[in-house]
C-alpha positions in Angstrom: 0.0 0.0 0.0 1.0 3.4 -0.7 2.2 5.4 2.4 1.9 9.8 1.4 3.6 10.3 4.6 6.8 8.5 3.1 7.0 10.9 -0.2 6.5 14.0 1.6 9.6 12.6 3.9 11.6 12.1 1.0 10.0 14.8 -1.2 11.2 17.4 1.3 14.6 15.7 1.9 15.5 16.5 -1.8 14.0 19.9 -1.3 16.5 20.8 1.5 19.6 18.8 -0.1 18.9 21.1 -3.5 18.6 24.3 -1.1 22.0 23.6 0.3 23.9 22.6 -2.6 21.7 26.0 -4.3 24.1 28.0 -2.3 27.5 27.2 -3.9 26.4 27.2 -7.5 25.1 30.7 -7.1 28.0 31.5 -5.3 30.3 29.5 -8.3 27.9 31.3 -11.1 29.1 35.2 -9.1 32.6 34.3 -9.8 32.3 33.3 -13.0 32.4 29.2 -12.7 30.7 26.3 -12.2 30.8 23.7 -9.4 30.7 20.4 -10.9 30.2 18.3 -7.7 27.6 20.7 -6.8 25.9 21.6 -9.5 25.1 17.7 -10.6 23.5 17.7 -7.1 21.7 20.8 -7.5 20.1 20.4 -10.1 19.5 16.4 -9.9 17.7 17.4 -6.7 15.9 20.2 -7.4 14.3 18.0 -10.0 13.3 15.3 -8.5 12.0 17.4 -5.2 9.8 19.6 -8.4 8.8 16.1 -9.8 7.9 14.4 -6.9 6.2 17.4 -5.5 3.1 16.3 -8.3 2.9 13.0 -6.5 1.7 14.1 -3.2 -1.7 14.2 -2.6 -3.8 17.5 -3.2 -7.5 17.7 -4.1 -6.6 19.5 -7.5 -4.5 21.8 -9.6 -2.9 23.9 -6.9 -0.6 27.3 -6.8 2.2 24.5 -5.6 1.5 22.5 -8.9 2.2 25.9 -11.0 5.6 26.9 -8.9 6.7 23.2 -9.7 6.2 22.6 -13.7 7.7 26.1 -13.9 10.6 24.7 -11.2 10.6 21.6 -13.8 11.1 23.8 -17.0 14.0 25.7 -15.5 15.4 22.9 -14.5 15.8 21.3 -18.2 16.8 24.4 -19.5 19.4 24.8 -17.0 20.4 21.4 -17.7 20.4 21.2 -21.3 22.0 24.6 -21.6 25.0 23.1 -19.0 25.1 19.5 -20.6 23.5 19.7 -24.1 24.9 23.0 -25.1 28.2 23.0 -23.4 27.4 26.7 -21.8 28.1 28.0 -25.3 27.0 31.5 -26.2 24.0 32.5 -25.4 23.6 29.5 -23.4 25.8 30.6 -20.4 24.0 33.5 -19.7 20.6 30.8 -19.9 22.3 28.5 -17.7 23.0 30.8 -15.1 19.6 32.5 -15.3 18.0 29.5 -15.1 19.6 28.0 -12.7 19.3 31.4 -10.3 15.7 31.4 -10.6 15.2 27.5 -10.1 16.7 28.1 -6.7 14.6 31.2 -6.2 11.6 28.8 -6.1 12.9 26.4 -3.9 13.7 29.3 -1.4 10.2 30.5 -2.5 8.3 27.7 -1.5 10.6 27.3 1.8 9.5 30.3 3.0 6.1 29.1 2.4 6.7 26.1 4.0 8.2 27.8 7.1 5.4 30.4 7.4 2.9 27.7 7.3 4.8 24.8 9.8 6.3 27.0 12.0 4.3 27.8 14.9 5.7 31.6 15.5 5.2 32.1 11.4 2.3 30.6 11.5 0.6 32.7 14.0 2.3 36.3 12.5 0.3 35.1 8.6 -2.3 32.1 9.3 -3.2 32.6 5.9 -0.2 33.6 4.2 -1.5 36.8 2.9 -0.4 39.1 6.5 2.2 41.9 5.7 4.9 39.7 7.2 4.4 36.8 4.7 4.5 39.7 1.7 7.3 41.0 3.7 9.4 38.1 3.7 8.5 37.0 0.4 9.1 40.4 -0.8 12.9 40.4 0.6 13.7 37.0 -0.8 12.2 38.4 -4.0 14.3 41.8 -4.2 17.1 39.2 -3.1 17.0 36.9 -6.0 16.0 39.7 -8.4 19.7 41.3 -7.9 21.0 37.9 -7.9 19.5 36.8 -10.8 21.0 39.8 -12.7 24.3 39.7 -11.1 25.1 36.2 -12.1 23.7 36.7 -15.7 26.8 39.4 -15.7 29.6 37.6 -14.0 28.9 34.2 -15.4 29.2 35.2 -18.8 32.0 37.8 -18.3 34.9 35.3 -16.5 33.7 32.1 -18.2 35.8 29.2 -16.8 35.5 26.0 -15.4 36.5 25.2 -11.4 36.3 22.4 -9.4 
């Protein structure tokens, strides 16, 4: 028999291995490289987490469902852009966008996540439309927005490979 409980386990497992290993390929894509090691995990994870996010049970199409088949198309691009294309041309400057924004939803749907599990949150935006929900949202937003741009620069200005 099918246990839920066991794929939201694992299902937010992959969400919070992709979050970590998020932070050093943005930090590799500011400096102009990319983190094999890391990167191979980042976006392996962030995939799967977006994939078997549409496996959990809901009573229809939901916002989540949205957040993850966009999650899923940045991940491909991201991928094929890094794999399929070899970062050439235009493609490093995809690659880097893409990958950016992939981990902007995972950080998205985190804070989600934290507002709605965390008792403190919780009580501060019970129905995640409270100022400090829009707040937070709003900071992670302004966050990723000058990342986003930032690595779109410095990827494609220093382009070399690091380990």
């Amino acid at each position: 028999m099918f246990d839920p409980t066991a794929l939201v386990g694992f299902h937010t497992w992959l969400s919070l291995v992709a979050i970590v290993a998020g932070f050093p390929v943005a930090a590799g894509l500011l400096r102009g490289h990319t983190k094999p090691g890391w990167t191979g995990v980042f976006l392996s994870t962030a995939f799967a987490t977006s994939a078997t996010g549409f496996g959990l049970p809901a009573p229809g199409l939901l916002p989540s469902h949205i957040v993850g088949a966009i999650s899923l198309a940045l991940i491909v691009v991201a991928g094929f852009a890094l794999y399929g294309r070899l970062l050439e041309g235009a493609w490093r400057r995809t690659y880097a966008i893409a990958a950016v924004l992939a981990f902007y939803l995972l950080l998205f749907v985190l804070v989600v996540q934290l507002f709605l599990k965390v008792p403190a949150l919780h009580a501060l935006a019970p129905t995640g439309s409270e100022p400090p929900f829009a707040l937070a949202q709003g900071i992670l937003f302004l966050i990723f927005a000058g990342l986003t741009w930032q690595a779109a620069i410095r990827f494609v200005r220093v382009p070399r490979l690091a380990g």
